[in-house]
Each structure stands twice: as C-alpha cells, then as structure tokens.
C-alpha positions as CSV (number, residue, x, y, z in Angstrom):
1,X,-8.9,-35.4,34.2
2,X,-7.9,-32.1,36.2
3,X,-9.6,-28.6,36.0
4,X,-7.9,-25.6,34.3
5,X,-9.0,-22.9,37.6
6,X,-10.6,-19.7,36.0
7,X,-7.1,-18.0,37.1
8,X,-5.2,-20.0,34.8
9,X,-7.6,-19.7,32.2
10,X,-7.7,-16.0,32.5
11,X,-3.5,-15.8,32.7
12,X,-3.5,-18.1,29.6
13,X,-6.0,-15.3,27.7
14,X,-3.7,-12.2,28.7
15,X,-0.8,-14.1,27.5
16,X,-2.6,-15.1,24.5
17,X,-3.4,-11.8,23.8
18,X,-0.8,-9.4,25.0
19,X,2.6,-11.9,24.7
20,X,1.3,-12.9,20.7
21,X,0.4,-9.5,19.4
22,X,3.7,-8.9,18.3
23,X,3.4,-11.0,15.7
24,X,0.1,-10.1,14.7
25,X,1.6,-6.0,14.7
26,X,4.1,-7.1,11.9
27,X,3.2,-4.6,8.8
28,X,3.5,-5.2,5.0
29,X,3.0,-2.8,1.9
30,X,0.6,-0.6,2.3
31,X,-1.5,0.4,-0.8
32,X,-1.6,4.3,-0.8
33,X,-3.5,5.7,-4.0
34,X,-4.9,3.7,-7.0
35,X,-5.9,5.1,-10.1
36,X,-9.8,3.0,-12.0
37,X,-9.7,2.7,-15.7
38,X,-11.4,5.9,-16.9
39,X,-11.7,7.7,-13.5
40,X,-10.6,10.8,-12.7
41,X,-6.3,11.0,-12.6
42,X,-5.7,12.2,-8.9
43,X,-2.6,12.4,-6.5
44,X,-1.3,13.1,-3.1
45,X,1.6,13.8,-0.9
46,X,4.2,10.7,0.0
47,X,2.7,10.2,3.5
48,X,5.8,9.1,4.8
49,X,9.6,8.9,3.8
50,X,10.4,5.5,2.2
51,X,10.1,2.8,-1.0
52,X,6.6,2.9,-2.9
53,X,6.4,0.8,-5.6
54,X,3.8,1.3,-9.1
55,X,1.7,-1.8,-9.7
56,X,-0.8,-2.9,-12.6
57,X,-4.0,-4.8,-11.6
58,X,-4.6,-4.9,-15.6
59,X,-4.2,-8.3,-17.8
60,X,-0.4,-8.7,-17.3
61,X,-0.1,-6.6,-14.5
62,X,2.2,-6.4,-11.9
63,X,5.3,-4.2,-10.6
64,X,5.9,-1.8,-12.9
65,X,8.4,1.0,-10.8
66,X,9.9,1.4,-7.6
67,X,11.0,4.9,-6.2
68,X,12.4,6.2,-3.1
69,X,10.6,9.4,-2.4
70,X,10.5,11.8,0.7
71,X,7.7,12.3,2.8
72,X,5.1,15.1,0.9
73,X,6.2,14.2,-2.7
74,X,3.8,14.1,-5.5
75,X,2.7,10.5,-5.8
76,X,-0.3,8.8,-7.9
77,X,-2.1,10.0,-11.2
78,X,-2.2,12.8,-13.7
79,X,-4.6,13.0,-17.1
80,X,-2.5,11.8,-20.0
81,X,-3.1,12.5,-23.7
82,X,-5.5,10.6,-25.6
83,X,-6.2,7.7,-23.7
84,X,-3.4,7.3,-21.6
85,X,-2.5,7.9,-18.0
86,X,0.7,9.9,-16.0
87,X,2.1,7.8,-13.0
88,X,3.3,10.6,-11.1
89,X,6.6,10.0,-8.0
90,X,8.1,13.3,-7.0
91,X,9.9,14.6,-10.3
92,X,9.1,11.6,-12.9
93,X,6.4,10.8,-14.6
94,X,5.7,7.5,-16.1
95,X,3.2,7.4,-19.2
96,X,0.7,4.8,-19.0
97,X,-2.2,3.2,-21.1
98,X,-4.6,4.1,-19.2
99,X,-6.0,1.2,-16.8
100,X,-5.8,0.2,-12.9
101,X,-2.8,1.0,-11.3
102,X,-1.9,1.4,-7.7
103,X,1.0,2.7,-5.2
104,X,2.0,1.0,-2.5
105,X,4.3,1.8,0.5
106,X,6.9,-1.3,1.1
C-alpha cells in the first residue's frame, strides 16, 4: 500500500474545506422574534425585505400566516385583551390565544 505525501493530504484538506463550503453556506428560515406563554408581548423592525411566516409551537401548532413585509416593518407581539396575544406584520394584526408563537424569515 502507497503513502498519501503530506502535500496531498494538505491539498485534499483545502479542498475539503474551501471547494465544500458552498454547500455548507446554503441558508434556511431564519427565526426572528418569538413570543413565551405569559411573557412580556414585544416587537421589532423586519430586518430585512422578504417573506416571514407566523408559527405556533403550542399543541396543534404550526404555520399560521405568511406576509411579505419591507425591511423596518413592525413584526412580532403586542398585549392582547384578556388573555390573548396581537401577532403584529406591518399594518395587520392577528389576535391570538395567547401561547408560543414565533416569526421566521424564509
């Protein structure tokens, strides 16, 4: 059996490295604010231009809005009346019972 040299081994790491990162680069949604059951309702500015999309982490969760929204409009969570919660994306309001909830960037 032949010897890798230490070159090779070393051109095999930088290719490794460098020539595979794009693949590793490659980005998905991106959660940007959540709101906790019975924590304090908070929100920010869209960080970017693009989709976000509302999601429950609650017992029957899952997707429940998807807005387009231009960078540094209101996005994530106002206080609600009597138990409940406000998604907030630019303009519109969603009313919630309040639980976990989070905003993603797709």
């Amino acid at each position: 059996m032949r010897a890798i040299s230490r070159h090779a081994m070393l051109g095999i790491a930088l290719v490794l490295l460098f020539g595979g990162g794009a693949c590793v680069t490659s980005r998905g949604p991106t959660k940007v604010t959540q709101h906790m059951a019975g924590s304090a309702a908070t929100y920010i500015e869209a960080p970017d231009d693009g989709t976000y999309e509302l999601f429950s982490t609650s017992l029957g969760g899952g997707r429940k809005a998807v807005y387009d929204l231009a960078k540094g409009d209101h996005l994530g969570f106002r206080p609600g009346d009597n138990g409940k919660i406000i998604a907030v994306a630019g303009p519109d309001e969603i009313e919630l019972l309040d639980g976990n909830y989070y905003w993603q960037k797709r």
